[in-house]
BATIKOL-811238 format. One record per residue (C-alpha): residue number from 1; x, y, z. Coordinates in pm, 1 decimal. Layout:
residues N
+-----+----------+----------+----------+
:   i :        X :        Y :        Z :
+-----+----------+----------+----------+
: NUM :        X :        Y :        Z :
...
+-----+----------+----------+----------+
***
This chain:
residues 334
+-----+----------+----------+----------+
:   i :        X :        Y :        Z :
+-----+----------+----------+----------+
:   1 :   2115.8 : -12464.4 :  -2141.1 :
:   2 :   2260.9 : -12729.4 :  -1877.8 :
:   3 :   2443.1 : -12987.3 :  -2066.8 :
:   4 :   2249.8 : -13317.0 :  -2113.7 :
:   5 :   1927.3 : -13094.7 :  -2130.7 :
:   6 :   1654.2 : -13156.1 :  -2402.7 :
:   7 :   1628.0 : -12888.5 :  -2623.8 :
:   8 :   1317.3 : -12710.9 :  -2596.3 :
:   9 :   1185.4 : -12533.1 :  -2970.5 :
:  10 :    879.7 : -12257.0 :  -2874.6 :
:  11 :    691.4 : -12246.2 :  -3223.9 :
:  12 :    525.9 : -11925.0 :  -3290.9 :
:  13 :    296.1 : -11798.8 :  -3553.6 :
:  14 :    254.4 : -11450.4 :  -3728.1 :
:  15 :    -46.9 : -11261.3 :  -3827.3 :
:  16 :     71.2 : -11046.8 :  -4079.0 :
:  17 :    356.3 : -11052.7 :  -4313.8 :
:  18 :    395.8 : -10698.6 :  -4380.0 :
:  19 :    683.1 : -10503.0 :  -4329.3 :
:  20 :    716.7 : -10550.8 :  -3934.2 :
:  21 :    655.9 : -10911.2 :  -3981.1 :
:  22 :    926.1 : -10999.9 :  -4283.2 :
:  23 :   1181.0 : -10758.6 :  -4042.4 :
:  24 :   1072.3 : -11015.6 :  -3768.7 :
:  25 :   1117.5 : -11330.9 :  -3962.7 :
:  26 :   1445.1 : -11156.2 :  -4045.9 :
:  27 :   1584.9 : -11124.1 :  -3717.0 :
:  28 :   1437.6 : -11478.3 :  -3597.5 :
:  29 :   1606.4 : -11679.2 :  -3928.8 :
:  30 :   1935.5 : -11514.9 :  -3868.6 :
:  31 :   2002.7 : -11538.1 :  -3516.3 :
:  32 :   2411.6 : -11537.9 :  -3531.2 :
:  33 :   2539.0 : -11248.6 :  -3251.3 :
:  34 :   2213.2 : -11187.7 :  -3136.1 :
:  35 :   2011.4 : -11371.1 :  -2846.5 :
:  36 :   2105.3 : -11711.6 :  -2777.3 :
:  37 :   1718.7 : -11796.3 :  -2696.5 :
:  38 :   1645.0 : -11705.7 :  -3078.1 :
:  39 :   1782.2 : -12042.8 :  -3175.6 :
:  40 :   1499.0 : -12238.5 :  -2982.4 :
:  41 :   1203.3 : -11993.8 :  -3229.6 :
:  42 :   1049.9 : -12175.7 :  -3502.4 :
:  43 :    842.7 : -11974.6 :  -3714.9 :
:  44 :    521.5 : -12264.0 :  -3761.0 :
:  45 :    253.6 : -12067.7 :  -3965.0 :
:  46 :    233.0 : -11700.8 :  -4071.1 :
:  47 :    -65.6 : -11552.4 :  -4172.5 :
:  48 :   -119.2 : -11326.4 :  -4494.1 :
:  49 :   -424.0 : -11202.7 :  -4705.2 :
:  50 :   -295.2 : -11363.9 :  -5008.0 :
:  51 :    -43.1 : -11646.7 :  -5090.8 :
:  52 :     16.0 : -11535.0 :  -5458.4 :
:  53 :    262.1 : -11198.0 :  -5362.6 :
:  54 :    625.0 : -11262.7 :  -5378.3 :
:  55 :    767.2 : -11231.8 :  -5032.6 :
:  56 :   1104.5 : -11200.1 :  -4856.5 :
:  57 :   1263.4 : -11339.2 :  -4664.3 :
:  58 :   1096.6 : -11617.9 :  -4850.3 :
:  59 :    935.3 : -11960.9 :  -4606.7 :
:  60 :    930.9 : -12274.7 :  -4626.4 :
:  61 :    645.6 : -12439.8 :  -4863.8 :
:  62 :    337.1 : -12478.6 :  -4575.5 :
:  63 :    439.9 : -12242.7 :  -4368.1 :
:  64 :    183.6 : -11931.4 :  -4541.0 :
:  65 :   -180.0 : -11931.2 :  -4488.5 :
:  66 :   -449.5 : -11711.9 :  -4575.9 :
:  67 :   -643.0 : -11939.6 :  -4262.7 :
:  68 :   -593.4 : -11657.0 :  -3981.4 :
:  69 :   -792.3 : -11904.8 :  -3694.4 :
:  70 :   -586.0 : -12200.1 :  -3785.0 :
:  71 :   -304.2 : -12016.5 :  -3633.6 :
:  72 :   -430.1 : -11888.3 :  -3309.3 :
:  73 :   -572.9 : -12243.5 :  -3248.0 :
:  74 :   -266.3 : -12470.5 :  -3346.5 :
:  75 :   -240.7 : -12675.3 :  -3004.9 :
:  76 :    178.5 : -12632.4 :  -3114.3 :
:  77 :    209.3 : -12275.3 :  -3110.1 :
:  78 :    299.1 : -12122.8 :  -2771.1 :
:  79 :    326.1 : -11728.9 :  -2911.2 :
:  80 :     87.3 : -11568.2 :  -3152.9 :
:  81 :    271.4 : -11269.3 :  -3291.6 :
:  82 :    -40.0 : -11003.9 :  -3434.0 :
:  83 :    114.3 : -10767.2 :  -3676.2 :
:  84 :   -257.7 : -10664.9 :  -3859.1 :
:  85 :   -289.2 : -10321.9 :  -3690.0 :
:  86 :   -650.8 : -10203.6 :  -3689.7 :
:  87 :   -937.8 : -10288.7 :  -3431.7 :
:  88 :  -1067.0 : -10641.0 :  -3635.9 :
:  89 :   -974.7 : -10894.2 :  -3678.7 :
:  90 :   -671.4 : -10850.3 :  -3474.8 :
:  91 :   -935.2 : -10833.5 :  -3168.9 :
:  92 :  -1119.1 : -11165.6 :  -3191.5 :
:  93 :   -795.7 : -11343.8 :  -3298.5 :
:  94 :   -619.7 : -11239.1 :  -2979.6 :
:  95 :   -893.7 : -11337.6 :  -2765.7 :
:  96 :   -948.2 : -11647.4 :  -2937.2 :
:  97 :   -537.3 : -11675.2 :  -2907.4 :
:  98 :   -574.5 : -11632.1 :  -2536.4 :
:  99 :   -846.7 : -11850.6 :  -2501.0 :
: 100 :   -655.9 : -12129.7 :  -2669.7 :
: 101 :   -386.5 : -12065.0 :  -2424.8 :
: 102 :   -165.2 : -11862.8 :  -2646.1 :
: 103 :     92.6 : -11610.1 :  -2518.2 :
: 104 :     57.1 : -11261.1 :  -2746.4 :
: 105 :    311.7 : -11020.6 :  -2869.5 :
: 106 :    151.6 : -10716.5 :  -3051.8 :
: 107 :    233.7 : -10391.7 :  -3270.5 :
: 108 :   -124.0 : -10291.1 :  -3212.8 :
: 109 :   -154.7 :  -9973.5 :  -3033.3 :
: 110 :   -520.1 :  -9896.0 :  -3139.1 :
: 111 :   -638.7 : -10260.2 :  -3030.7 :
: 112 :   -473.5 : -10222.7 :  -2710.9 :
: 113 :   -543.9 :  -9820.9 :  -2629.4 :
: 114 :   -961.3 :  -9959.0 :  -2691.9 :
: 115 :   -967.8 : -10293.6 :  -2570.2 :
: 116 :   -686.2 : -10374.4 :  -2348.8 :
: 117 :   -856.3 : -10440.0 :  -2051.6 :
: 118 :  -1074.3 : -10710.8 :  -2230.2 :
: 119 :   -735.1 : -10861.5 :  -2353.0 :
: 120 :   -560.9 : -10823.5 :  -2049.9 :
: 121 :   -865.7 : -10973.6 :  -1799.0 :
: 122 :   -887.9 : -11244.1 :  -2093.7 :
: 123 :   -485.4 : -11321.3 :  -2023.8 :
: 124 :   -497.8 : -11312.4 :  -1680.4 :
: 125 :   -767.2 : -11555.3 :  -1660.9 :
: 126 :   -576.5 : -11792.6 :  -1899.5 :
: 127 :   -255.9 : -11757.8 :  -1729.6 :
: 128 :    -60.2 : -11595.6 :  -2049.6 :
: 129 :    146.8 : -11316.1 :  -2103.7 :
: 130 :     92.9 : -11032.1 :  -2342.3 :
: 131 :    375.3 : -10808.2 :  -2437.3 :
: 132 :    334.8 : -10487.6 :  -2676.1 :
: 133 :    695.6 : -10300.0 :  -2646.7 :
: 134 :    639.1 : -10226.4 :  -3038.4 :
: 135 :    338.3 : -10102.8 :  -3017.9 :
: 136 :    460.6 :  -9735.8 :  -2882.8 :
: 137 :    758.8 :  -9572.2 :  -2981.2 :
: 138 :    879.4 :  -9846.7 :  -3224.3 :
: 139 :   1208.9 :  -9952.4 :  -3098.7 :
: 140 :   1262.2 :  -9729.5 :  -2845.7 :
: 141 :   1225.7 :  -9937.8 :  -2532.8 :
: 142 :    946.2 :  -9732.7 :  -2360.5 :
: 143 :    670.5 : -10017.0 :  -2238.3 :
: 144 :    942.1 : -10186.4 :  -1994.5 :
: 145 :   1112.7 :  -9947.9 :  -1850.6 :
: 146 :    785.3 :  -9771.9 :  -1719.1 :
: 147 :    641.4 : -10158.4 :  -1567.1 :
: 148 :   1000.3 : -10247.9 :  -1429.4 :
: 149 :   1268.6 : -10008.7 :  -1389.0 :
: 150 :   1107.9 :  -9661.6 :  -1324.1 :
: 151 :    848.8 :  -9871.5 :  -1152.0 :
: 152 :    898.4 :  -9764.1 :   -784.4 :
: 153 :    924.8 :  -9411.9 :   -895.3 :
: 154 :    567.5 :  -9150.5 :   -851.1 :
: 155 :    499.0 :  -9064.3 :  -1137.2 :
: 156 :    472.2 :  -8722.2 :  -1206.8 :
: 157 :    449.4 :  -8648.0 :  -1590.3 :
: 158 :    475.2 :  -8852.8 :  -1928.6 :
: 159 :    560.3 :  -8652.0 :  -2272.2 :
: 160 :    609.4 :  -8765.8 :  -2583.6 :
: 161 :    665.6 :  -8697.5 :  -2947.7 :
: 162 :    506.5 :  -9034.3 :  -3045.7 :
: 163 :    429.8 :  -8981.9 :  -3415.0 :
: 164 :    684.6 :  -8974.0 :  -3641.9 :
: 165 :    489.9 :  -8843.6 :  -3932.4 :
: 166 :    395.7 :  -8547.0 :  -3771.0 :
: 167 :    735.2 :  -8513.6 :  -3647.8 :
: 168 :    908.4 :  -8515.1 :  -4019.8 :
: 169 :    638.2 :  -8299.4 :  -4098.6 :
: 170 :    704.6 :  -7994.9 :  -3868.4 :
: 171 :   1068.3 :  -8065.2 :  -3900.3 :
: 172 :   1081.1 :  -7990.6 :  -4219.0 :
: 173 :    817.1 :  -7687.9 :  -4211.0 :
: 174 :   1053.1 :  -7596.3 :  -3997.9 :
: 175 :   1391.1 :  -7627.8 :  -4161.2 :
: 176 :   1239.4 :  -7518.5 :  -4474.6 :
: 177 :    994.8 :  -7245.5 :  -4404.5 :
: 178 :    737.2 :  -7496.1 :  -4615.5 :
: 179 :    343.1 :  -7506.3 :  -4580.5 :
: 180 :    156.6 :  -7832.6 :  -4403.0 :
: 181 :     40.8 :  -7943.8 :  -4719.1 :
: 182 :    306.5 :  -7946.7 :  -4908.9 :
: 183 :    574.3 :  -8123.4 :  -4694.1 :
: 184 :    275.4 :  -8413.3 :  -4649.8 :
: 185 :    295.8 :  -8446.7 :  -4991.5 :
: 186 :    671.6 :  -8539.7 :  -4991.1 :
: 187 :    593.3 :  -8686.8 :  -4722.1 :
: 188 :    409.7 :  -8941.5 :  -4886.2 :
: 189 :    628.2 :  -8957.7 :  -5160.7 :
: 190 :    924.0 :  -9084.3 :  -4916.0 :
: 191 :    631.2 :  -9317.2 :  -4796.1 :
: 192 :    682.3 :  -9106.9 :  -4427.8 :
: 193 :    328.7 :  -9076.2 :  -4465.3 :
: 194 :     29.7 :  -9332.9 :  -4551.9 :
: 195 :   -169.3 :  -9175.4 :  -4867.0 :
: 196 :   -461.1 :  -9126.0 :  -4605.3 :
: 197 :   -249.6 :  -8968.8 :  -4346.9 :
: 198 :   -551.9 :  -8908.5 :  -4105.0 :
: 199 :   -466.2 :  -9113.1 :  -3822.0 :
: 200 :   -125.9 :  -8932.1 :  -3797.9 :
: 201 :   -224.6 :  -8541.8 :  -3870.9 :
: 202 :   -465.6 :  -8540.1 :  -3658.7 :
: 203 :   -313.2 :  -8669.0 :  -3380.0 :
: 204 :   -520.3 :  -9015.1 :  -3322.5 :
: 205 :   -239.1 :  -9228.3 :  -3320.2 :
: 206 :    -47.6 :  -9032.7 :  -3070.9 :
: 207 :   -365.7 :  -9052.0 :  -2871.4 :
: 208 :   -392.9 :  -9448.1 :  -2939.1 :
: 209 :    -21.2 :  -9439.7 :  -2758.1 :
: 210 :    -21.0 :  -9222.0 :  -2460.4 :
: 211 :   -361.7 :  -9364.6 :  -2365.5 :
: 212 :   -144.9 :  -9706.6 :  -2331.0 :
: 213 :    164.3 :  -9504.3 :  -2196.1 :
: 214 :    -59.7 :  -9334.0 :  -1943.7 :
: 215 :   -235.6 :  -9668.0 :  -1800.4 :
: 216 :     99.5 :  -9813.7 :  -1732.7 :
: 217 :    300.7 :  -9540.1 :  -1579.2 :
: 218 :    -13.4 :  -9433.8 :  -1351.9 :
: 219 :   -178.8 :  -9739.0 :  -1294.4 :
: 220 :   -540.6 :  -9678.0 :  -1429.1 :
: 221 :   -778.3 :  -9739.7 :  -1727.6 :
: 222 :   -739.3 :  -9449.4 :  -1971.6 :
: 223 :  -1066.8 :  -9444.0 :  -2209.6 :
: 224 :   -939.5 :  -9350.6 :  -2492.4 :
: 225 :  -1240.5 :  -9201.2 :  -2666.7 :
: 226 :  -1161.7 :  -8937.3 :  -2364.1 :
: 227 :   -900.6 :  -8832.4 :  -2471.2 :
: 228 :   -864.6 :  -8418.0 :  -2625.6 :
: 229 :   -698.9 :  -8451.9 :  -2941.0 :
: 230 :   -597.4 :  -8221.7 :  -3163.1 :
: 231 :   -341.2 :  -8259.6 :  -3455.3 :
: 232 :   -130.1 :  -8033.6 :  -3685.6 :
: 233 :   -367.7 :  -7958.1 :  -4049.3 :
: 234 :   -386.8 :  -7599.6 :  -3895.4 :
: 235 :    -19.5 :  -7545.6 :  -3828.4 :
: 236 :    125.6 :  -7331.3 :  -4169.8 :
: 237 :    447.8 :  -7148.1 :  -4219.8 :
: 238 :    400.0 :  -6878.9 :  -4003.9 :
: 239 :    311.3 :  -7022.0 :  -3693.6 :
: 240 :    643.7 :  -7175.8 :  -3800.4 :
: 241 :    798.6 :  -6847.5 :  -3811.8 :
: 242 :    637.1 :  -6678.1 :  -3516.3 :
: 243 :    732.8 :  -7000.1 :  -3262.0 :
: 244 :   1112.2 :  -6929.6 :  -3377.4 :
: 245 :   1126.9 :  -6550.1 :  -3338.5 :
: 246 :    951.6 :  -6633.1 :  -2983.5 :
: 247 :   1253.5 :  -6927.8 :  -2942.6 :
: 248 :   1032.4 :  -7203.2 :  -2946.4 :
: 249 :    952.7 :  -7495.4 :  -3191.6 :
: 250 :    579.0 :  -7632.7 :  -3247.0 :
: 251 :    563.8 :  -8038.9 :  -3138.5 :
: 252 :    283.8 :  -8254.6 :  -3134.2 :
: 253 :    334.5 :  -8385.2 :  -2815.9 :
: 254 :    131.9 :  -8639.9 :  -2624.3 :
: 255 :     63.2 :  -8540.2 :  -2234.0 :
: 256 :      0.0 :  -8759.9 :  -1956.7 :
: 257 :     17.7 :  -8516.4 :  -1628.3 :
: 258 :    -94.9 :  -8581.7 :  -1300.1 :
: 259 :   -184.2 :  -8304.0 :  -1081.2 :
: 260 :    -20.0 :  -8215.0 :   -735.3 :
: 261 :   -199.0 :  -8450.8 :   -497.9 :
: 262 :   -143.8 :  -8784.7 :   -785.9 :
: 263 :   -533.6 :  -8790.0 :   -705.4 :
: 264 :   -630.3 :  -8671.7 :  -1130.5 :
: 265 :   -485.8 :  -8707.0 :  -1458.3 :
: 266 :   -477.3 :  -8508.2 :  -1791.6 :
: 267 :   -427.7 :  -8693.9 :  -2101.9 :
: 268 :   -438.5 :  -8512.6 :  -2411.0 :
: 269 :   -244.2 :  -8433.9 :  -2758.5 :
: 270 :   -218.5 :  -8097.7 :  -2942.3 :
: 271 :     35.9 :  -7920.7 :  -3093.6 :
: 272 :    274.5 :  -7722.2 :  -2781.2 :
: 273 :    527.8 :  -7468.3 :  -2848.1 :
: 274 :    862.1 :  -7598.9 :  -2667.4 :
: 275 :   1130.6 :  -7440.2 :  -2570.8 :
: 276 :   1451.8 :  -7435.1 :  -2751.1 :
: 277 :   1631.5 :  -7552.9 :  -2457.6 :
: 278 :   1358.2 :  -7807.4 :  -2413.9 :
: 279 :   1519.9 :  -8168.4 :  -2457.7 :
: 280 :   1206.0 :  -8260.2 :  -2706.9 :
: 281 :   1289.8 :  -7933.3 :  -2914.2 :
: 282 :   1596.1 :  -8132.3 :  -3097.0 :
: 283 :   1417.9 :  -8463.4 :  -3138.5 :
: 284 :   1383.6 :  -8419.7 :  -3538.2 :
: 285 :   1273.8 :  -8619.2 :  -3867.6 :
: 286 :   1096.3 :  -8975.2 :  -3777.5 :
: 287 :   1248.3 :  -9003.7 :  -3421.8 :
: 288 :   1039.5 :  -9049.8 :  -3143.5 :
: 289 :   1137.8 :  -8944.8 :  -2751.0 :
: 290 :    938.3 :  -8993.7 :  -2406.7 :
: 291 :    997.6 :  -8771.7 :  -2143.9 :
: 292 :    918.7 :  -8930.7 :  -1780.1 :
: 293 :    913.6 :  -8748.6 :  -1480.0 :
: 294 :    863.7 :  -8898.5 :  -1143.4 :
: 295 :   1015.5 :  -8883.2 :   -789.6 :
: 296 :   1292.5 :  -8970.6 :   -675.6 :
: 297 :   1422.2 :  -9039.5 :  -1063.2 :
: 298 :   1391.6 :  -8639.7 :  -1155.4 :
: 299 :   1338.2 :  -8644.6 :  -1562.4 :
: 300 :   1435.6 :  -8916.7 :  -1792.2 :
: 301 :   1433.0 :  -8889.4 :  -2187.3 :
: 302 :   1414.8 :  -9157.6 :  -2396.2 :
: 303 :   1467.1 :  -9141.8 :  -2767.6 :
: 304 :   1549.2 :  -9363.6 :  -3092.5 :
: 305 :   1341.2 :  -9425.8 :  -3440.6 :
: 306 :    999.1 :  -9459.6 :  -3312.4 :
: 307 :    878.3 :  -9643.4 :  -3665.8 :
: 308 :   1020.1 :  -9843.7 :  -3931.3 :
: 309 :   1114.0 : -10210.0 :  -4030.2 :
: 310 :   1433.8 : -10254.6 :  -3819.4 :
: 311 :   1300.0 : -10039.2 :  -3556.2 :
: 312 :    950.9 : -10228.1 :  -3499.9 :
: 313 :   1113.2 : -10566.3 :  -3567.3 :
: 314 :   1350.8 : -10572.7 :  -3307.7 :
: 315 :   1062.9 : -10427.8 :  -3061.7 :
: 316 :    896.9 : -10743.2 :  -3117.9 :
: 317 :   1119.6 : -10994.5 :  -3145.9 :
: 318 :   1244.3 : -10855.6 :  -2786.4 :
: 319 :    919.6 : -10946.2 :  -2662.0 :
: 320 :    909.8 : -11275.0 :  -2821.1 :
: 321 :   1227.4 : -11347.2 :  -2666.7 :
: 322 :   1101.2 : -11276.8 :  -2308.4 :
: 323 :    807.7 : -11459.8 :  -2316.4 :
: 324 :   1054.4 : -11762.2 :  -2422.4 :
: 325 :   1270.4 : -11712.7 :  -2146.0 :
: 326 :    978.0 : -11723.2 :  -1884.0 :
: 327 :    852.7 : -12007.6 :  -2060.0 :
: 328 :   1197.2 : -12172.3 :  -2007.7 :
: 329 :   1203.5 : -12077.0 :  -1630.9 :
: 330 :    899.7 : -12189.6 :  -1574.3 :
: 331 :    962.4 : -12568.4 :  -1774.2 :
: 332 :   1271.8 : -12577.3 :  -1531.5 :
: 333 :   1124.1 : -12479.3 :  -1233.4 :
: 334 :    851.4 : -12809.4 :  -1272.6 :
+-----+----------+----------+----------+
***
């Protein structure tokens, strides 16, 4: 900031104070090394479902509410931040966001993958910006990189392990010659897995993701309720077995492929048998990996912790960040 410039402080508000929102508050309250823009953030109002649970990082007195609308319609707040997950409310609080003239950053792959075109015709009409790095492949940088910087590439193919629940879950079947049912268990246990792990097992959430993966990198409206899906309940020890003899390893993997002429698409998830020498074969345990393929570029892989607190966090307070450096430019630039 030029010297003798008024400090400019973007307030924001959270929905959600779970763990992707405390890892967000986090990173915002202790913004030494990091971002220099993170020192204009103010968390204003953060949104729970109760205000008698202990909480940390603890906030200010004022700050909680358990009044979800009073957030997305605060005329201070430049950046609602919805970390709900699930279709409703997190729908109708966006769009009411929006149409209060809120910018949105979201975790939400299953609101986006079934309603983003409402949200995104909503934004564009309201001249805001609506950012969702987090909500595929956690904080692997996935969402950007396919709008900006493989963006004059054709794309040819998009595959990903995107779940990383079903990815512990083979790996370990794997590694340990183990049964579906009992690795889920332990899964659970480690807290890998939700205790109803349906979303994950049977692929949905991989589905929610490549359905927003796929719209980006080829340019159209994926419906997701189109979308094959199949997940890994009927994978046991010896398909385990029989994959390895055969020098493959079974992957849930997420496709995205577009044929020959770029004139169809295939979208679909199921578990593949990949080659040993595949790059995906060695993406183990929780991580998370895309593989793009487009010309000129040839193949690019890429690959980090695709869920957690740290992970998730940082995906979102990235896209906080860039929505406060536009909104700098664009105070400048009037």
């Amino acid at each position: 900031m030029e010297s003798g410039q008024k400090a400019v402080t973007f307030k924001i508000g959270l929905l959600g104070y779970g763990t992707v929102g405390t890892g967000t508050a986090e990173i915002i309250l202790d913004p030494s090394g990091r971002n220099s823009l993170l020192k204009e953030i103010e968390i204003a109002k953060v949104g729970v479902r109760s205000l008698d649970k202990p909480r940390s990082p603890e906030l200010p007195v004022g700050i909680l509410t358990t009044d979800l609308e009073s957030i997305v319609t605060d005329p201070e707040i430049s950046i609602v931040v919805e970390l709900l997950g699930g279709l409703e409310p997190s729908r109708s609080l966006i769009l009411k966001a929006i149409a209060n003239g809120k910018n949105i950053v979201t975790a939400n792959k299953a609101v986006i993958a079934r309603h983003g075109e409402e949200i995104y015709n909503a934004a564009n009409d309201a001249g805001v910006y609506v950012l969702l790095e987090a909500a595929v492949g956690g904080g692997i940088p996935v969402i950007k990189p396919l709008k900006q910087s493989l963006g004059v590439n054709r794309i040819q193919t998009v595959i990903g392990i995107i779940n990383g629940t079903t990815n512990y879950i083979l790996t370990q079947m794997t590694e340990e010659g183990a049964d579906f049912g009992e690795v889920l268990t332990e899964a659970q246990k480690l807290g890998y897995a939700e205790a109803d792990p349906t979303a994950d097992v049977d692929g949905y959430d991989a589905a929610d993701k490549i359905a927003i993966l796929a719209a980006i990198a080829f340019g159209g409206r994926i419906k997701r309720d189109d979308i094959p899906c199949e997940g890994i309940r009927k994978i046991n020890a010896t398909d385990i077995s029989y994959a390895d003899d055969l020098g493959f390893v079974i992957k849930l993997l997420a496709i995205a492929k577009a044929n020959e002429n770029n004139d169809s698409l295939q979208v679909r998830v199921h578990p593949t048998l990949v080659s040993k020498e595949h790059p995906l074969a060695n993406v183990n345990g929780v991580n998370n990996a895309v593989l793009v393929e487009g010309d000129p570029l040839g193949q690019v892989m890429l690959f980090g912790p695709g869920a957690g607190k740290g992970a998730t966090a940082s995906a979102v307070v990235s896209d906080i960040v860039n929505i406060v450096g536009i909104l700098l430019t664009n105070n400048t630039n009037e």
